[in-house]
C-alpha positions in Angstrom: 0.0 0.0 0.0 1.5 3.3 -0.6 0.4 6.7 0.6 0.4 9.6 -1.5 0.3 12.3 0.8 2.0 11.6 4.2 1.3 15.2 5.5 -2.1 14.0 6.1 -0.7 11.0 8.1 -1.2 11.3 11.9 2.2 12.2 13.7 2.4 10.4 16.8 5.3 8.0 16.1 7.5 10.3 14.5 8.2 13.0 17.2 12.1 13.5 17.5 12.0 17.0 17.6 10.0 17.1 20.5 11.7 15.6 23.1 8.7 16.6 25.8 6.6 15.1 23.9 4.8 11.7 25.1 1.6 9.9 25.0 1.3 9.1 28.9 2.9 9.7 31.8 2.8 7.6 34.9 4.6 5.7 38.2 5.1 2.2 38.0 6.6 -0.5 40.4 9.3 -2.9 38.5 10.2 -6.0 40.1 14.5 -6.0 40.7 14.5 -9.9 41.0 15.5 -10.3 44.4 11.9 -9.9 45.7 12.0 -5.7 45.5 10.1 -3.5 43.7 11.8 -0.3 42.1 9.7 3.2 41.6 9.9 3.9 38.0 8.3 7.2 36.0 7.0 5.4 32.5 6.4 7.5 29.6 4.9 6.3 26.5 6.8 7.8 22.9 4.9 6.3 20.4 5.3 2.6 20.3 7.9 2.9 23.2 8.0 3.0 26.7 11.0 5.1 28.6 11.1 4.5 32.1 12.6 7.2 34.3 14.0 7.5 38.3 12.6 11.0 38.2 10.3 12.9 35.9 11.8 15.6 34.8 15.0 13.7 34.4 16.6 13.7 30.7 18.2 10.4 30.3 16.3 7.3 30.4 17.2 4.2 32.7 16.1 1.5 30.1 13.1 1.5 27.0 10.8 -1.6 26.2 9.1 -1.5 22.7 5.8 -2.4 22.3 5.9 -3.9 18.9 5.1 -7.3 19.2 3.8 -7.2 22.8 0.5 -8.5 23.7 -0.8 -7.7 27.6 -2.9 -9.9 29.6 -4.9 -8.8 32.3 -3.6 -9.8 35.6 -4.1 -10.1 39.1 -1.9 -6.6 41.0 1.2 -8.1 42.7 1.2 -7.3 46.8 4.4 -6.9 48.7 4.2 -8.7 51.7 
């Protein structure tokens, strides 16, 4: 399929000049592997997820792309 005019696409994957610009915003809890849980800020660019110690913080900790993942609904995790 090709597209003739791509100025009429949508732009929310292609947003590199924006660097403040993201979909969502929100605190997670990550599990380390030893049992803990780490506080995390998630913000969603596009098809990725950047996850942040701190909000207004520039450089990311680690990214997950969502291509290719499928979610589940599952029960919360409690911390005993």
């Amino acid at each position: 399929m090709e597209i003739e005019d791509q100025s009429k696409l949508p732009d929310i994957f292609n947003r590199a000049d924006d660097a403040d610009f993201h979909h969502m915003e929100e605190e997670c809890y990550l599990s380390t592997g030893a049992g803990d849980f780490a506080e995390f800020i998630a913000k969603l660019f596009g098809t990725e997820i950047y996850f942040y110690r701190k909000s207004n913080t520039q450089t990311h900790e680690f990214m997950h792309t969502l291509v290719g993942t499928f979610v589940s609904k599952m029960e919360p995790i409690k911390k005993e």
